[in-house]
mmJSON file of the N, C-alpha and C atoms, coordinates in Angstrom:
{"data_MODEL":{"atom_site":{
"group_PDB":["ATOM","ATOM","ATOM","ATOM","ATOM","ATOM","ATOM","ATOM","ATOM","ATOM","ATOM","ATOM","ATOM","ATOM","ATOM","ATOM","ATOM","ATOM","ATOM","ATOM","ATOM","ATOM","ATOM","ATOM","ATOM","ATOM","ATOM","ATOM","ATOM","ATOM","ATOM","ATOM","ATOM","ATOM","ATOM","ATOM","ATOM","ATOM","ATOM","ATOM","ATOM","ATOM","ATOM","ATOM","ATOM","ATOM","ATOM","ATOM","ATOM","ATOM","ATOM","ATOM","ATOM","ATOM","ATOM","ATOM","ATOM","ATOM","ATOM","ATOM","ATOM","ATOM","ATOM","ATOM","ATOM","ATOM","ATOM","ATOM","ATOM","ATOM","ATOM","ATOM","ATOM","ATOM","ATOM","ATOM","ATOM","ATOM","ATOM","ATOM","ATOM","ATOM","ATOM","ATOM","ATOM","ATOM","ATOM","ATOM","ATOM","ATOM","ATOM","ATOM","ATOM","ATOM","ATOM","ATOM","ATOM","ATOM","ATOM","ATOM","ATOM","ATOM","ATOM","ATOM","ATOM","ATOM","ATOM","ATOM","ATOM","ATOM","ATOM","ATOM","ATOM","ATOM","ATOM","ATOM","ATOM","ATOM","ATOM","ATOM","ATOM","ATOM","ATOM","ATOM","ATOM","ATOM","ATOM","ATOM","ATOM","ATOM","ATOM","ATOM","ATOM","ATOM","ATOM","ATOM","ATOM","ATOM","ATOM","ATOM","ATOM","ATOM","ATOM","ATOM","ATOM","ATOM","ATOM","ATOM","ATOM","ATOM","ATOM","ATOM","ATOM","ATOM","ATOM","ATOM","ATOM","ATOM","ATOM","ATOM","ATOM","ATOM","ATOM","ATOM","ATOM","ATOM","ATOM","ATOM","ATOM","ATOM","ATOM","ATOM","ATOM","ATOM","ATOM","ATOM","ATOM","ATOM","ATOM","ATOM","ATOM","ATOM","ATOM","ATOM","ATOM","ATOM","ATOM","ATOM","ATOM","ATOM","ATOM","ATOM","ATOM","ATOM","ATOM","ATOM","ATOM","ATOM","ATOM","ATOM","ATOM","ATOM","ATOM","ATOM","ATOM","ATOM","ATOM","ATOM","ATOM","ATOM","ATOM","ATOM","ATOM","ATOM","ATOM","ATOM","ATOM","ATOM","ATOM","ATOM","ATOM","ATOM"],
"id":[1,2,3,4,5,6,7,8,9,10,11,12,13,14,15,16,17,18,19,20,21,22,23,24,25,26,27,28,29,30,31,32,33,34,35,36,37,38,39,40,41,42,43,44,45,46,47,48,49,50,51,52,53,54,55,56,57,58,59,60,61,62,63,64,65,66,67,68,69,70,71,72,73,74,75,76,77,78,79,80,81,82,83,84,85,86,87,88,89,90,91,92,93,94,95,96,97,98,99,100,101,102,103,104,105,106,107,108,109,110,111,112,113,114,115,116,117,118,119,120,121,122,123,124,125,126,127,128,129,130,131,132,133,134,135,136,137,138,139,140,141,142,143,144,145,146,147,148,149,150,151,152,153,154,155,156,157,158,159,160,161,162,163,164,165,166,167,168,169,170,171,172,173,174,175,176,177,178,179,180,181,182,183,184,185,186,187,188,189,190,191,192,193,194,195,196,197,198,199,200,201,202,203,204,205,206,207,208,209,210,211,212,213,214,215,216,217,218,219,220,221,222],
"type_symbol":["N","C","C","N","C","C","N","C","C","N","C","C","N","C","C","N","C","C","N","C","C","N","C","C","N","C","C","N","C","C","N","C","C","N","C","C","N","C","C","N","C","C","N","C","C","N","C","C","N","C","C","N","C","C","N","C","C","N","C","C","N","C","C","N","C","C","N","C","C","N","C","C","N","C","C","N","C","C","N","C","C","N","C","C","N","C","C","N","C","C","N","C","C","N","C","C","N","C","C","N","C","C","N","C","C","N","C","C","N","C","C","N","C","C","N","C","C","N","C","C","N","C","C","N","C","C","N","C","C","N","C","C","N","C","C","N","C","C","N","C","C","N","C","C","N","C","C","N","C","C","N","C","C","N","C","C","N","C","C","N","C","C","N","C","C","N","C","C","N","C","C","N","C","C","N","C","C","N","C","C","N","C","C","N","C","C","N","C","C","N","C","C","N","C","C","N","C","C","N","C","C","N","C","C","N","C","C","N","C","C","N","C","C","N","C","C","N","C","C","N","C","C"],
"label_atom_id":["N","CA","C","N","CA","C","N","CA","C","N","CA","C","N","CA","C","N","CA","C","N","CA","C","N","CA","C","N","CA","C","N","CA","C","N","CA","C","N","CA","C","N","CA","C","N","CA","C","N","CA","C","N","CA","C","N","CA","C","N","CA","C","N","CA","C","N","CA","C","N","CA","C","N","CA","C","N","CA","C","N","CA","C","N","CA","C","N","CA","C","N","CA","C","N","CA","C","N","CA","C","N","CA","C","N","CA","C","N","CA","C","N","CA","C","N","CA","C","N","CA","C","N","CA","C","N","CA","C","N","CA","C","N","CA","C","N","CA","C","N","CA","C","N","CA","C","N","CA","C","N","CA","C","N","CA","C","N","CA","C","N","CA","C","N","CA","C","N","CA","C","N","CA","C","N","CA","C","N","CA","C","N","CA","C","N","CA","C","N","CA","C","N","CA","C","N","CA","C","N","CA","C","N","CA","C","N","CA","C","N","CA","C","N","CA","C","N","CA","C","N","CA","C","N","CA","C","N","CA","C","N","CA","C","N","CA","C","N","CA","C","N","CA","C","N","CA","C","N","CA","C","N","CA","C","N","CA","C"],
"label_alt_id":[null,null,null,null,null,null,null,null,null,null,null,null,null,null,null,null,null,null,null,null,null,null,null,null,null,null,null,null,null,null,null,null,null,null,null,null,null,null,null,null,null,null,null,null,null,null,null,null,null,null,null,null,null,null,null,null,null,null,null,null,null,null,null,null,null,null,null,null,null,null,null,null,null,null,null,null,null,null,null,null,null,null,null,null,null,null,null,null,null,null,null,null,null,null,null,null,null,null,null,null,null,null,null,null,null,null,null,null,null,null,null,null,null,null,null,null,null,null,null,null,null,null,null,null,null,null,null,null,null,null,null,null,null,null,null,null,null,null,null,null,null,null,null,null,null,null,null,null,null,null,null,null,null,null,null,null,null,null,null,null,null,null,null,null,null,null,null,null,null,null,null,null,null,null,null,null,null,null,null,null,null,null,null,null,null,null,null,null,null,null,null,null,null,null,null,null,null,null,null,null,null,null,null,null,null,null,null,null,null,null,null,null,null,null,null,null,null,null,null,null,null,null],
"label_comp_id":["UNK","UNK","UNK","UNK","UNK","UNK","UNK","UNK","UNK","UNK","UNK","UNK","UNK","UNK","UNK","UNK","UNK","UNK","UNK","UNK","UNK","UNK","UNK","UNK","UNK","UNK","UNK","UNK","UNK","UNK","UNK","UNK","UNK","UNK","UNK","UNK","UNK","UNK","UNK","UNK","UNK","UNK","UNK","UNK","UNK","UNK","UNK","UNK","UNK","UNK","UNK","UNK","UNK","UNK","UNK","UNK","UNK","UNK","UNK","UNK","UNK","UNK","UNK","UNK","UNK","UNK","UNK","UNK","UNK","UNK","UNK","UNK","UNK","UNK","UNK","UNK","UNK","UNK","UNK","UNK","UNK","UNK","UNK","UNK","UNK","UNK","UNK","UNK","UNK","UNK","UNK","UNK","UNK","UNK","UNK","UNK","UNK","UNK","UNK","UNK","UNK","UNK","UNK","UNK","UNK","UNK","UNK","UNK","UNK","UNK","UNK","UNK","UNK","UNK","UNK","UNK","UNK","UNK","UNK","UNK","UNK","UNK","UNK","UNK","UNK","UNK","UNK","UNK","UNK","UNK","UNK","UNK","UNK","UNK","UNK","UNK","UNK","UNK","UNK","UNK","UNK","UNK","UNK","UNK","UNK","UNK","UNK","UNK","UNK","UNK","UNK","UNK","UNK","UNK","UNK","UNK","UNK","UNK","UNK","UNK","UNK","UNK","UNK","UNK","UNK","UNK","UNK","UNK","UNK","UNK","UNK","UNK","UNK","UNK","UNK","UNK","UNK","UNK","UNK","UNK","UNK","UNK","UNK","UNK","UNK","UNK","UNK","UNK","UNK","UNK","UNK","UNK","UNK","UNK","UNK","UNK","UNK","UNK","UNK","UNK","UNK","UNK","UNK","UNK","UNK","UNK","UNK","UNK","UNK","UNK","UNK","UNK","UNK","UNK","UNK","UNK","UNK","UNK","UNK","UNK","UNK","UNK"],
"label_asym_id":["A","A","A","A","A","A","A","A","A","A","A","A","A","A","A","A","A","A","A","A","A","A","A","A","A","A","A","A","A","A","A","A","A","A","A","A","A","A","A","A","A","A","A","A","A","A","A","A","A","A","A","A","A","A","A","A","A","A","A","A","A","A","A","A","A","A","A","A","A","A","A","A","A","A","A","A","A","A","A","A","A","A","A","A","A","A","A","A","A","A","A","A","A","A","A","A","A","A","A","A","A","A","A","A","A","A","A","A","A","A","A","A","A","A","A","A","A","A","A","A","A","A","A","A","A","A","A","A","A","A","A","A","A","A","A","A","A","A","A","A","A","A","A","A","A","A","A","A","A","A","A","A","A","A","A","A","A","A","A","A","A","A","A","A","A","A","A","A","A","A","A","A","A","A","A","A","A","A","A","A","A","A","A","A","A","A","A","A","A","A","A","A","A","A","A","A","A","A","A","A","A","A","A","A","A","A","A","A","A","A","A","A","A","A","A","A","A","A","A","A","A","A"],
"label_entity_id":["1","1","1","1","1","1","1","1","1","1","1","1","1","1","1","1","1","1","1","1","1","1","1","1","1","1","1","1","1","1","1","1","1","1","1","1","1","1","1","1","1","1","1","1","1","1","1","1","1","1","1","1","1","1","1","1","1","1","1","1","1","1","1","1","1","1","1","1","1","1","1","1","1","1","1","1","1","1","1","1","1","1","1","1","1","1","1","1","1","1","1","1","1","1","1","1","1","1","1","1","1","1","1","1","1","1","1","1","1","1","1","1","1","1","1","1","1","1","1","1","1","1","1","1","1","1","1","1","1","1","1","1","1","1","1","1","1","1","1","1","1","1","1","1","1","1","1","1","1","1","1","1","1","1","1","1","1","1","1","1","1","1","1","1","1","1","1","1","1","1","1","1","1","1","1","1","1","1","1","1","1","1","1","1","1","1","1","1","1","1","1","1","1","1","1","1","1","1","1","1","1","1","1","1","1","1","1","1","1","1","1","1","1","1","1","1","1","1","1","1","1","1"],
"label_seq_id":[1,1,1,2,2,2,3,3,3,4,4,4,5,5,5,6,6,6,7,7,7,8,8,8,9,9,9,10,10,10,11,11,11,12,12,12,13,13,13,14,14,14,15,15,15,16,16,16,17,17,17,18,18,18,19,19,19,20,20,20,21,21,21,22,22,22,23,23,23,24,24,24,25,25,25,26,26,26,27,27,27,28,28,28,29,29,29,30,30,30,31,31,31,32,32,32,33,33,33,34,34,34,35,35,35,36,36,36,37,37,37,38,38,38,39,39,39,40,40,40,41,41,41,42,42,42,43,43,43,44,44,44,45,45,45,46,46,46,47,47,47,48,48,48,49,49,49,50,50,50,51,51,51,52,52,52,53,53,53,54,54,54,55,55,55,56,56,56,57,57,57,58,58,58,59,59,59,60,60,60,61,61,61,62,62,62,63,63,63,64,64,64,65,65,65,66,66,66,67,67,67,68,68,68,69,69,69,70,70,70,71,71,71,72,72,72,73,73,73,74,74,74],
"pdbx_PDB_ins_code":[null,null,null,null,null,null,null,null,null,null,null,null,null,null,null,null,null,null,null,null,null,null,null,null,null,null,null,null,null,null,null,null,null,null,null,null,null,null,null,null,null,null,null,null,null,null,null,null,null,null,null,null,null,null,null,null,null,null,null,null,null,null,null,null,null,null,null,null,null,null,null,null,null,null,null,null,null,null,null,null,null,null,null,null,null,null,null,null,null,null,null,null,null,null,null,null,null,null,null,null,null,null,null,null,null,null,null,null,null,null,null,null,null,null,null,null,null,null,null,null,null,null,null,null,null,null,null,null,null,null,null,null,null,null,null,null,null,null,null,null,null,null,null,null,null,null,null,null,null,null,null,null,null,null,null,null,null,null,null,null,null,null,null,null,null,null,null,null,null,null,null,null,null,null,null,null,null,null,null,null,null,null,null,null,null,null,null,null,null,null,null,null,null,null,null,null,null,null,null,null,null,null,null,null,null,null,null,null,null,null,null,null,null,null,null,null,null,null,null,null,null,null],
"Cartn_x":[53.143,52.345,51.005,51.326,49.891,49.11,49.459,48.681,48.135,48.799,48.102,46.349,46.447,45.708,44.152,45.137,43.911,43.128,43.769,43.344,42.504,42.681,42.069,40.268,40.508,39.957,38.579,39.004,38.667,37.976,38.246,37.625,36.455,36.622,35.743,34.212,34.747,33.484,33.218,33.691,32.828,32.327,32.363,31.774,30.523,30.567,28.91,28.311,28.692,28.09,27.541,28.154,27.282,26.342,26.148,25.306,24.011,24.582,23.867,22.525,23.085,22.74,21.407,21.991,21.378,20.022,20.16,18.953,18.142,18.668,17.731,17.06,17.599,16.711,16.051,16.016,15.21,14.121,13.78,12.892,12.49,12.981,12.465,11.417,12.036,10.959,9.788,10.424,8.871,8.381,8.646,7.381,6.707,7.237,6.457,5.613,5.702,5.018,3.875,3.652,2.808,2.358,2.373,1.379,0.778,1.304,0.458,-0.528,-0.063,-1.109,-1.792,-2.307,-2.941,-4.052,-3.311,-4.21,-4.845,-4.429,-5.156,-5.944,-6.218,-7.247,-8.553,-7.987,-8.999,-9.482,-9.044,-9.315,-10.346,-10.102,-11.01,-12.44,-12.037,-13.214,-14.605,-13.882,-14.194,-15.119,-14.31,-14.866,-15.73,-16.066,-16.897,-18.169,-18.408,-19.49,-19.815,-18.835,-19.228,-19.864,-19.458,-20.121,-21.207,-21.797,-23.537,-24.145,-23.935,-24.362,-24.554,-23.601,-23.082,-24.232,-23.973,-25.003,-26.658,-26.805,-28.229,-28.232,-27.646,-27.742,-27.479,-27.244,-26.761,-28.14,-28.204,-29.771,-30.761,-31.066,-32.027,-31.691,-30.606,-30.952,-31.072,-30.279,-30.735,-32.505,-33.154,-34.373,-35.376,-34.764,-35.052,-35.372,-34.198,-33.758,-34.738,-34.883,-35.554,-37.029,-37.434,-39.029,-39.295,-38.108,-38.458,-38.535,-37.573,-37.81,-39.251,-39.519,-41.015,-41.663,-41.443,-43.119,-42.818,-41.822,-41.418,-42.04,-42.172,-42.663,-44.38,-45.187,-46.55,-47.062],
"Cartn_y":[-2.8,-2.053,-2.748,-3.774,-5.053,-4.798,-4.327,-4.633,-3.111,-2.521,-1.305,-0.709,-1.647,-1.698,-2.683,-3.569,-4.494,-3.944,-3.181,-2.612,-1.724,-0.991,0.36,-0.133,-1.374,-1.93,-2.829,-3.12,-3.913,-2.31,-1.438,-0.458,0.617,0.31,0.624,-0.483,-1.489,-2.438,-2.188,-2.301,-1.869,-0.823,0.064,1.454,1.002,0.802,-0.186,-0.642,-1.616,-2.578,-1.975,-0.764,0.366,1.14,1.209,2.271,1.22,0.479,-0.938,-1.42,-1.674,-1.579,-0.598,0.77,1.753,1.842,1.395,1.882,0.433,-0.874,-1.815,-1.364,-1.149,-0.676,0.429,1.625,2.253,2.237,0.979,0.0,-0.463,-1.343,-1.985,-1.093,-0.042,0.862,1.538,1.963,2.628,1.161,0.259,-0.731,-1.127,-1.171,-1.37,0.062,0.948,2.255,1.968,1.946,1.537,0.382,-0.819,-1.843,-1.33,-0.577,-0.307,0.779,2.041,2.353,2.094,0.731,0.37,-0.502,-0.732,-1.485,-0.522,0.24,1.766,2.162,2.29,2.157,1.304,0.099,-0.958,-1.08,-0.473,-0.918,0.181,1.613,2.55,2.513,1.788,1.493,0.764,-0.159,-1.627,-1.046,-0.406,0.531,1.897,2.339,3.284,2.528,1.134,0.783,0.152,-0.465,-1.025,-0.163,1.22,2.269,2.525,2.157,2.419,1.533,0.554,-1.12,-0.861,-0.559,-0.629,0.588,1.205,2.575,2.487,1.761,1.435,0.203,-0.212,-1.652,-1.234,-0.134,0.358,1.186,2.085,3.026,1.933,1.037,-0.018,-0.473,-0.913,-1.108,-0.301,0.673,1.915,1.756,2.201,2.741,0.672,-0.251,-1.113,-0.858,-0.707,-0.766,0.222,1.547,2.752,2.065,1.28,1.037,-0.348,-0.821,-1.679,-1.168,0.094,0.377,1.396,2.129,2.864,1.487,0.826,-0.344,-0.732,-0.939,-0.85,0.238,1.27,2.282,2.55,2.134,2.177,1.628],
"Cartn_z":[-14.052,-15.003,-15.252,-15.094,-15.832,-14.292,-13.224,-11.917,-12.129,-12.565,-12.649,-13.355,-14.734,-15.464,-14.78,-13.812,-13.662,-12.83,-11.667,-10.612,-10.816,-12.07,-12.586,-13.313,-14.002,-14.366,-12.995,-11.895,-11.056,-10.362,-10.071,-9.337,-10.579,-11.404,-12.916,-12.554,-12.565,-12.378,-11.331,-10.4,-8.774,-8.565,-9.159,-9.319,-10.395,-11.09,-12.195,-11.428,-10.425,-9.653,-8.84,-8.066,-7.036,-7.581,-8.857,-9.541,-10.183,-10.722,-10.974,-9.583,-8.624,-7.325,-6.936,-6.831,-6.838,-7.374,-9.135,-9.842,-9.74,-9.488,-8.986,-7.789,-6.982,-5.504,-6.09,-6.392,-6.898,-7.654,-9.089,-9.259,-8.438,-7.477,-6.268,-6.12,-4.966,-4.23,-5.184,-6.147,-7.328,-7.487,-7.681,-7.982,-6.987,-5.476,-4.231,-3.886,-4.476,-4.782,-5.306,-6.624,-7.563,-7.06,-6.137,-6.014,-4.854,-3.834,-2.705,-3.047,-3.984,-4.51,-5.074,-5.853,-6.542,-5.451,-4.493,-3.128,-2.548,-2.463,-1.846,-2.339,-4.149,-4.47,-4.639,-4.529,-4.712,-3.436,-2.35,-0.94,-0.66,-1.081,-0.942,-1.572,-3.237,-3.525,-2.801,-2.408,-1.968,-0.655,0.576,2.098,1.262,0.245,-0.103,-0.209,-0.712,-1.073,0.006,1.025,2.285,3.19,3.107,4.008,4.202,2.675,2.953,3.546,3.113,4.054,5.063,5.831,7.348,7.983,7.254,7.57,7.808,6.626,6.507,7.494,7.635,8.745,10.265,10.198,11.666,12.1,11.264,11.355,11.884,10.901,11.441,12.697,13.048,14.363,15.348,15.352,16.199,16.175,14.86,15.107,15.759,15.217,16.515,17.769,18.087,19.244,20.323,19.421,19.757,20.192,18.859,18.917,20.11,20.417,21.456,22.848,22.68,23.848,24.408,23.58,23.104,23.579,23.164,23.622,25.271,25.521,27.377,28.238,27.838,28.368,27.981,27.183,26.882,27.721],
"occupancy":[1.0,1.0,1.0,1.0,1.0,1.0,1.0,1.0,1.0,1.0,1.0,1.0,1.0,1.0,1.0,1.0,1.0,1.0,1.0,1.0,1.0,1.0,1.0,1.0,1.0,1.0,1.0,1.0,1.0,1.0,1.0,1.0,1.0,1.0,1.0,1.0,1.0,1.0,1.0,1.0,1.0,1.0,1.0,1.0,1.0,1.0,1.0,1.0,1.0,1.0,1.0,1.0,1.0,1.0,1.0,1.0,1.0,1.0,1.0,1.0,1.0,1.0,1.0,1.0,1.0,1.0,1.0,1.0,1.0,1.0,1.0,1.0,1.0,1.0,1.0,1.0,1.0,1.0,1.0,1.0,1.0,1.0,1.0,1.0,1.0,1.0,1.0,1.0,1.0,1.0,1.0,1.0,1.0,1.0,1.0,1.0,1.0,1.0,1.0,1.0,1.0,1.0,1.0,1.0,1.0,1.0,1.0,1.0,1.0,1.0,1.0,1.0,1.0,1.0,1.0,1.0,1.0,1.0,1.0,1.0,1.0,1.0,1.0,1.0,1.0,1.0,1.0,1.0,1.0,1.0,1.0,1.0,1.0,1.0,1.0,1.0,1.0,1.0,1.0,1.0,1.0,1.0,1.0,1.0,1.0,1.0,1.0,1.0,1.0,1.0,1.0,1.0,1.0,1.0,1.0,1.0,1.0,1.0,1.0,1.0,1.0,1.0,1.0,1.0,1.0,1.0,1.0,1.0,1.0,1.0,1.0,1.0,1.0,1.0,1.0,1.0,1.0,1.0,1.0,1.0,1.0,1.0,1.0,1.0,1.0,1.0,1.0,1.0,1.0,1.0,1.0,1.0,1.0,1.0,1.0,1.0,1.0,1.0,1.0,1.0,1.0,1.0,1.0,1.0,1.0,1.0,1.0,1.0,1.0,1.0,1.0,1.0,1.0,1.0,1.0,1.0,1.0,1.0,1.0,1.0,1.0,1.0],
"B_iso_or_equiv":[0.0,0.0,0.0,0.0,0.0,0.0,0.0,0.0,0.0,0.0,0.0,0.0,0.0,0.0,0.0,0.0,0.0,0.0,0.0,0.0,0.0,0.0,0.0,0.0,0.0,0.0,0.0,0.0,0.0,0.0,0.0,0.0,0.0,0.0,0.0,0.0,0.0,0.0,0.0,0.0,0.0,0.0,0.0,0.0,0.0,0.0,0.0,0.0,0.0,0.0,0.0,0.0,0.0,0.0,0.0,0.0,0.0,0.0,0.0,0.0,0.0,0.0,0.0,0.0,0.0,0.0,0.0,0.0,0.0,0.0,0.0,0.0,0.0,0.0,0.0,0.0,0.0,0.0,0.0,0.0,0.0,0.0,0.0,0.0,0.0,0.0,0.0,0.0,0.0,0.0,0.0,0.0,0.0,0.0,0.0,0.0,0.0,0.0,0.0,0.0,0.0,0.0,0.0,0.0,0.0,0.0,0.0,0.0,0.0,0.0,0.0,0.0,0.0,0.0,0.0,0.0,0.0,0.0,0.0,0.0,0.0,0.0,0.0,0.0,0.0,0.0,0.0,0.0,0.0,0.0,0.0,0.0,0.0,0.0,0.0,0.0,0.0,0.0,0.0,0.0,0.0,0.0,0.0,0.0,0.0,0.0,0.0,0.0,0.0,0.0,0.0,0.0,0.0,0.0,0.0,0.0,0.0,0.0,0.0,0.0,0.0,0.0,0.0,0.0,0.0,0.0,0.0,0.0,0.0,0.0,0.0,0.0,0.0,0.0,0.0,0.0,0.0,0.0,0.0,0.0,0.0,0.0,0.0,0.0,0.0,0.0,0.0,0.0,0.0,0.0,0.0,0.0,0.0,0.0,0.0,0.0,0.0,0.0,0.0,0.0,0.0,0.0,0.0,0.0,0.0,0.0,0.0,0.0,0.0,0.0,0.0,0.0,0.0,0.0,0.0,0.0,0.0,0.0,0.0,0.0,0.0,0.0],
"pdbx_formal_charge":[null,null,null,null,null,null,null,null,null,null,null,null,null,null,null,null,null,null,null,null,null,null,null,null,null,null,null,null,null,null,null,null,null,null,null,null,null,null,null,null,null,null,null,null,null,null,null,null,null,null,null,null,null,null,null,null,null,null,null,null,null,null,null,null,null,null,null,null,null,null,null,null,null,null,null,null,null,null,null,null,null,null,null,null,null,null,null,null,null,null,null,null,null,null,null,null,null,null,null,null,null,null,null,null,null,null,null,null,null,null,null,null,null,null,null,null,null,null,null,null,null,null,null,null,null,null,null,null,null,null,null,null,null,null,null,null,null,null,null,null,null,null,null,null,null,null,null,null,null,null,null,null,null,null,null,null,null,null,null,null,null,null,null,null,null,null,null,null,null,null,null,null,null,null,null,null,null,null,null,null,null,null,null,null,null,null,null,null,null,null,null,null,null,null,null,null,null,null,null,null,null,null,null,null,null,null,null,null,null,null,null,null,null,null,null,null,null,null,null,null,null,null],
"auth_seq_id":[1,1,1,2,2,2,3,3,3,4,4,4,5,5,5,6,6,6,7,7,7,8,8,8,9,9,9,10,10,10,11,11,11,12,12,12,13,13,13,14,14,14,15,15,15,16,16,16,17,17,17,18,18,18,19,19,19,20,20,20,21,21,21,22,22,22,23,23,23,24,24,24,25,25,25,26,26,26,27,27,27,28,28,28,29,29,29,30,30,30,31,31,31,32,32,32,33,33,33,34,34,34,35,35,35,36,36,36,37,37,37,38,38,38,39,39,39,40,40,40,41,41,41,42,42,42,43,43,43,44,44,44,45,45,45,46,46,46,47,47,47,48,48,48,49,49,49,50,50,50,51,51,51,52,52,52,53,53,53,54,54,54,55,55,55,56,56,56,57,57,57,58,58,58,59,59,59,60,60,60,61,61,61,62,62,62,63,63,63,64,64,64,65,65,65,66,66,66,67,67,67,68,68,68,69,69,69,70,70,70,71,71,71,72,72,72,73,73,73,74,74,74],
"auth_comp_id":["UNK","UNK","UNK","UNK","UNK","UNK","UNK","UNK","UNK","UNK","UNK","UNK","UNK","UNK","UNK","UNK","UNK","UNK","UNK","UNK","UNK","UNK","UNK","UNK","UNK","UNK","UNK","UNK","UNK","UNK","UNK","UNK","UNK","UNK","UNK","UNK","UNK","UNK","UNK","UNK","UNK","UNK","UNK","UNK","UNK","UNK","UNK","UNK","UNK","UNK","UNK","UNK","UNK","UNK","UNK","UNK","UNK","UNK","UNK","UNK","UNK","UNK","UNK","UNK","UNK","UNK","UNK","UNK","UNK","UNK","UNK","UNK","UNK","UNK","UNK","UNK","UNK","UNK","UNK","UNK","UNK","UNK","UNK","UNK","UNK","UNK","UNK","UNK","UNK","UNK","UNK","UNK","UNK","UNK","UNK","UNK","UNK","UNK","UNK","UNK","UNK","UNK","UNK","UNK","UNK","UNK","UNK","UNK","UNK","UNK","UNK","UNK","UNK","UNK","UNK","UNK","UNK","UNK","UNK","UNK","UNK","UNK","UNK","UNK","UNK","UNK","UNK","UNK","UNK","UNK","UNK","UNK","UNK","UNK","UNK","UNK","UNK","UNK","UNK","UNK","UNK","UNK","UNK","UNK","UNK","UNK","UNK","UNK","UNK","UNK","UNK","UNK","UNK","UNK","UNK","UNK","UNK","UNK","UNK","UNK","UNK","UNK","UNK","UNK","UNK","UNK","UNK","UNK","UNK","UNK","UNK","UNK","UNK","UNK","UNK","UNK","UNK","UNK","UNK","UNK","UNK","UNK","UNK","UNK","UNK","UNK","UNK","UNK","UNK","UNK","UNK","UNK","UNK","UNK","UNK","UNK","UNK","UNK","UNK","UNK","UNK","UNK","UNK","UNK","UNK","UNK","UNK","UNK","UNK","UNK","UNK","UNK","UNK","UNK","UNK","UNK","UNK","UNK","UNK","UNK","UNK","UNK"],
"auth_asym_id":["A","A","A","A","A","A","A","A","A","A","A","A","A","A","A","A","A","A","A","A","A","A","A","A","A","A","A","A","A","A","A","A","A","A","A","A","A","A","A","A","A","A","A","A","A","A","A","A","A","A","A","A","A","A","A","A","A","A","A","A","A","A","A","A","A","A","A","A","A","A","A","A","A","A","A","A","A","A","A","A","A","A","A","A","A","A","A","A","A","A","A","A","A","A","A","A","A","A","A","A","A","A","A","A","A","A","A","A","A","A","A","A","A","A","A","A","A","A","A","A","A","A","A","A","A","A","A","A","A","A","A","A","A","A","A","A","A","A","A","A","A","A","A","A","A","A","A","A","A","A","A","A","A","A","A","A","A","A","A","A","A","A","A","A","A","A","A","A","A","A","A","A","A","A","A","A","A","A","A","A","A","A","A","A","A","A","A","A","A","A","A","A","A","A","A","A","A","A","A","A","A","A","A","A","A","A","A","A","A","A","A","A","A","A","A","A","A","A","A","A","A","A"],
"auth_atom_id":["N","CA","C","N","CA","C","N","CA","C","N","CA","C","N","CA","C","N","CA","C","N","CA","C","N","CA","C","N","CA","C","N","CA","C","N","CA","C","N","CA","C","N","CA","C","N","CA","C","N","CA","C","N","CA","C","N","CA","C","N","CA","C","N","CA","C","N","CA","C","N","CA","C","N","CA","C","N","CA","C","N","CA","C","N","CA","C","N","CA","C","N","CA","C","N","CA","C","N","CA","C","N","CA","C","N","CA","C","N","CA","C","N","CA","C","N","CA","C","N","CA","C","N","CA","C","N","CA","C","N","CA","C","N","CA","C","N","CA","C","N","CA","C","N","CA","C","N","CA","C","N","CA","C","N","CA","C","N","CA","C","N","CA","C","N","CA","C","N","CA","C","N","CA","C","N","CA","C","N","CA","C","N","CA","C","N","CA","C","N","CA","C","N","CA","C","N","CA","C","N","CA","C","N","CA","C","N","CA","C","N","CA","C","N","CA","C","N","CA","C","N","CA","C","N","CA","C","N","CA","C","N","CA","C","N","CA","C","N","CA","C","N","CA","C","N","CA","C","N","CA","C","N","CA","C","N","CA","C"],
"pdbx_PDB_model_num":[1,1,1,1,1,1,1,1,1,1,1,1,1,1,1,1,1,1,1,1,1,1,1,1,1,1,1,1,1,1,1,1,1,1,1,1,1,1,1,1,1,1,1,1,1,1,1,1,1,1,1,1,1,1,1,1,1,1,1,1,1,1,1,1,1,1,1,1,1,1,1,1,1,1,1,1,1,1,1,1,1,1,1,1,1,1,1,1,1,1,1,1,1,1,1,1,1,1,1,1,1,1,1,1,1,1,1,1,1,1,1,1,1,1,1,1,1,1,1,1,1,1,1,1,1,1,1,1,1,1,1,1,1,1,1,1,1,1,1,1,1,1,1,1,1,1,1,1,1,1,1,1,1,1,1,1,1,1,1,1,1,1,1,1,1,1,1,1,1,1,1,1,1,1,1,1,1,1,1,1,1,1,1,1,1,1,1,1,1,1,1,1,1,1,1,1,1,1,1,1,1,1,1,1,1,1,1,1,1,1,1,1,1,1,1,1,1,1,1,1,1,1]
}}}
């Protein structure tokens, strides 16, 4: 009778422990959620303002490049 109770008792907690389980990994993953989106934003920010740089630094050399070659041909 006493093995009965314990057993009943012993498969009660292991069933907590699987559900227990469950909603930790589930925290887990929503909080690895929320930091990569939060990198995603700071990263987009970050390549929006780099874009113009690059842009304006690229134009220039193009139109360099253009005017050196214009003087090869004069």
């Amino acid at each position: 009778m006493f093995s009965i109770y314990l057993k009943n008792d012993f498969n009660r907690l292991f069933k907590e422990d699987k559900a227990q389980g469950s909603v930790e990994l589930i925290l887990l993953i929503g909080g690895i959620i929320v930091i990569v989106l939060v990198c995603m934003f700071v990263y987009k920010s970050y390549m929006g303002g780099l874009g113009d740089e690059l842009e304006s630094n690229e134009l220039e050399s193009l139109n360099n490049s253009f005017e050196e070659l214009s003087s090869k041909f004069e």
